[in-house]
C-alpha positions as CSV (number, residue, x, y, z in Angstrom):
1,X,373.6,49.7,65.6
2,X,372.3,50.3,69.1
3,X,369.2,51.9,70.2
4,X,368.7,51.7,73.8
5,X,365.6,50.5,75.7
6,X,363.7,53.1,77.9
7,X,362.7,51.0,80.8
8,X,366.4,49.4,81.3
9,X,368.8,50.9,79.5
10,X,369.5,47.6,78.0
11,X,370.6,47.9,74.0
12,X,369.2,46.3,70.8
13,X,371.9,44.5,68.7
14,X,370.9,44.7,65.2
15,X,372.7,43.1,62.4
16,X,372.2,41.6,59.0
17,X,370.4,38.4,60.1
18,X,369.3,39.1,63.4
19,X,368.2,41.2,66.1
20,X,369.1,40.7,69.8
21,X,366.1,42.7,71.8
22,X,366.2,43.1,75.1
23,X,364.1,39.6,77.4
24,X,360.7,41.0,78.4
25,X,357.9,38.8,80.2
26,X,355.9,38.8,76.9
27,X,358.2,36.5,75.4
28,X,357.5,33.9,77.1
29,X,355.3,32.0,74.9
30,X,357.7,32.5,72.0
31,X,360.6,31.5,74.0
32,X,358.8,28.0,74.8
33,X,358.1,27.8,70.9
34,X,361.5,28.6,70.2
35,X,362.2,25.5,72.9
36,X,360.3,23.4,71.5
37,X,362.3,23.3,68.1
38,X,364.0,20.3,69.4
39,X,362.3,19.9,72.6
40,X,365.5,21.2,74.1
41,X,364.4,21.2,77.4
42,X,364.9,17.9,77.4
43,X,368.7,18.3,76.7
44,X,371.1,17.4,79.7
45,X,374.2,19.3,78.9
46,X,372.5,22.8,79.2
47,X,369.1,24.6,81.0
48,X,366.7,25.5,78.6
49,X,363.2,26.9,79.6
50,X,360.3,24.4,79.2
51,X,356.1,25.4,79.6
52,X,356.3,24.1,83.5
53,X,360.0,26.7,84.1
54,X,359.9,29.9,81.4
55,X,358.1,31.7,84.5
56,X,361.3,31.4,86.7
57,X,363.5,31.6,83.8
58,X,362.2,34.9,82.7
59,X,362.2,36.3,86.7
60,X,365.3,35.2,87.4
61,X,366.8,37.0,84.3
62,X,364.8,40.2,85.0
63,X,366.1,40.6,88.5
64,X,369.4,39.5,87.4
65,X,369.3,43.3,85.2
66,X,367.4,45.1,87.8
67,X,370.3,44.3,89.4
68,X,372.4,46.0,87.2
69,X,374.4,42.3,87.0
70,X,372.3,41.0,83.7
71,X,371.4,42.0,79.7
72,X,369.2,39.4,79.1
73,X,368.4,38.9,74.8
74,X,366.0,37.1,72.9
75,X,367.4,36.0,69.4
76,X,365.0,37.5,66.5
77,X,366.1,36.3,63.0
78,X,365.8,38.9,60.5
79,X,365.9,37.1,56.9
80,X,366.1,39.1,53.9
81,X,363.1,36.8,52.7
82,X,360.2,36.8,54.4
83,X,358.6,34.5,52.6
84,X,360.1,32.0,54.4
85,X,358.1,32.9,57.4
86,X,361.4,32.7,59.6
87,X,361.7,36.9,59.7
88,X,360.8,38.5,63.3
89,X,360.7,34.9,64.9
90,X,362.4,34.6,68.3
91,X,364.2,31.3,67.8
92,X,366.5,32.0,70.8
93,X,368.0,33.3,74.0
94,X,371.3,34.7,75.6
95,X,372.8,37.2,77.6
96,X,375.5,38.9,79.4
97,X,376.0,38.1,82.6
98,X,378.5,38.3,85.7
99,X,378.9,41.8,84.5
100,X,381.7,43.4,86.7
101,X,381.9,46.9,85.4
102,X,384.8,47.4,87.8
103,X,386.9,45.3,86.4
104,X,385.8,45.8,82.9
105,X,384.6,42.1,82.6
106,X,381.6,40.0,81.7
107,X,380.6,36.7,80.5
108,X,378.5,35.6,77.3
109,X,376.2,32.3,78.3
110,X,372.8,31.3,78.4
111,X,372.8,30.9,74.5
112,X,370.3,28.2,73.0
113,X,368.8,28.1,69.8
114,X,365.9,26.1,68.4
115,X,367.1,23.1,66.1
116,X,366.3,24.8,63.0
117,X,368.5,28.0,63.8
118,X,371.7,25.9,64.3
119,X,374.4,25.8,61.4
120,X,373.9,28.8,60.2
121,X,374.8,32.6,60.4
122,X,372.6,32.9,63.3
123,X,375.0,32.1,66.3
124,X,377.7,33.6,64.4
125,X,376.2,36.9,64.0
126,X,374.4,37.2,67.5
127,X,378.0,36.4,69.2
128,X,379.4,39.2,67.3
129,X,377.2,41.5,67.9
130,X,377.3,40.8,71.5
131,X,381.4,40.9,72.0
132,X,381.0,44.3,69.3
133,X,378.9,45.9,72.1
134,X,381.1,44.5,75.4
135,X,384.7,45.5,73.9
136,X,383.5,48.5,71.3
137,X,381.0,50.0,73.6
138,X,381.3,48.3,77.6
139,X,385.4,48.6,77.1
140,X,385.8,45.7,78.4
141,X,388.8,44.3,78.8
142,X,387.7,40.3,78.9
143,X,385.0,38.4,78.0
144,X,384.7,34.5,79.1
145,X,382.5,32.3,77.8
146,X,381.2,29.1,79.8
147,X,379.9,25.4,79.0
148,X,379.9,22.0,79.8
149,X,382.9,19.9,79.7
150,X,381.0,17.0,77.8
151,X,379.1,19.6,75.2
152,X,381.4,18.9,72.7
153,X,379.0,21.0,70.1
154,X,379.0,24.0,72.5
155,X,383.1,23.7,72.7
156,X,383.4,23.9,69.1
157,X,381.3,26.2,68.3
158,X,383.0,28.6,70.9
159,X,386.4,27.6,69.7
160,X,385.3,29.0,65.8
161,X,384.3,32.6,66.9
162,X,388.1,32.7,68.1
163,X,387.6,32.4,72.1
164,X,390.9,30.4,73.7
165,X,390.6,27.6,76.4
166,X,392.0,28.4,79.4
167,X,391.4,25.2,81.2
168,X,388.7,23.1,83.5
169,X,386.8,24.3,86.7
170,X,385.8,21.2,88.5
171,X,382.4,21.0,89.9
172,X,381.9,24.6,89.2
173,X,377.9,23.9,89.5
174,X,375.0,21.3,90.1
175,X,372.8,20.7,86.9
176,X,369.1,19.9,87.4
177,X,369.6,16.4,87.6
178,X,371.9,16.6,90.4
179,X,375.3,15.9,87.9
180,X,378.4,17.7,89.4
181,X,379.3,19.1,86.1
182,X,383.1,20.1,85.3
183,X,382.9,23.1,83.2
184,X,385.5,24.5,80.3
185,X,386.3,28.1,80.2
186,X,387.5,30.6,77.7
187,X,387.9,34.0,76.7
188,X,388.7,36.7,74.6
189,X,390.9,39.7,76.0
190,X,391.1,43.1,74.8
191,X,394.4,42.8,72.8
192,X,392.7,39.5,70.9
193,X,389.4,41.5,70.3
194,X,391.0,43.3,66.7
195,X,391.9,39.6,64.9
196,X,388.7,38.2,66.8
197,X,386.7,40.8,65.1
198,X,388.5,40.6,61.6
199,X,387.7,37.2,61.4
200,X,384.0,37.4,62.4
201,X,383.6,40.1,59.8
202,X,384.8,37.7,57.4
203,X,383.0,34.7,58.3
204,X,379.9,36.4,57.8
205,X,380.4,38.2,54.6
206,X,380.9,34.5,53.2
């Protein structure tokens, strides 16, 4: 399932309907396509990379794995049909980061997909292969995933992959805007990881 990258040791995630390939600075243009599926730059409840930021957005990431702290992704759908014209399109982005290899612990974030990649097997699939690689390969012991307290989408969504709340952390950074945001944590542990993955496995065989 994995082959790894030569220039950063960083692995492709390949499943049945998508690919997760490592962030490289040639994405950029199909990242800002991918954005502009919704023009979700304009969203308030998350930061997603616009023409006038996908420069910064793509450093910053890059530096974050030079420094052995990020695995930045781009989302590829991989469609049985290609007809369709949706196969080997990036329609997305995410990562690990606050990788703490000490402690056996990292966070999933960063995820947004374009409009048209939403409600369906996309997210699913790309969050499984990512907690597949962090507790089957990384060992990790937990894995906490991040969002907004008002995203009420992004707090469902995380809730269905099997993640559990564990509570509020007030003010825990400064959006864009300059919003104090409250942000809602959870996480999957090791000992949850077997059920977690169970269920996952049968979500997407349905």
């Amino acid at each position: 399932m994995n082959e790894i990258s030569a220039e950063s040791m960083q692995p492709t995630l390949s499943g049945t309907f998508v690919e997760l390939r490592p962030l490289r600075e040639e994405h950029a243009q199909a990242l800002v396509d991918a954005a502009a599926d919704g023009q979700l730059w304009d969203m308030k409840l998350t930061v997603v990379p616009g023409p006038a930021t996908i420069g910064t957005y793509i450093a910053t990431a890059l530096a974050g794995r030079a420094a052995g702290k990020v695995m930045p992704f781009v989302i590829v759908r991989r469609d049985k049909d290609e007809s369709n014209g949706l196969a080997g399109r990036i329609v997305g982005s995410t990562r690990f980061w606050k990788i703490d290899r000490a402690n056996r612990k990292l966070e999933i974030g960063h995820t947004w997909l374009g409009a048209s990649a939403r409600r369906s097997a996309v997210n699913t699939e790309a969050k499984y292969l990512l907690l597949c690689h962090a507790f089957d390969v990384m060992r990790c012991v937990r894995v906490q995933f991040t969002t907004d307290e008002l995203n009420d989408t992004s707090r469902a969504a995380i809730l269905r992959i099997g993640a559990k709340l564990e509570g509020i952390v007030r003010h825990e950074r400064i959006m864009p805007d300059g919003r104090k945001r409250n942000s809602v944590r959870f996480s999957v542990i090791d000992d949850e990881w077997p059920a977690v993955k169970a269920m996952l496995e049968a979500k997407l065989a349905r």
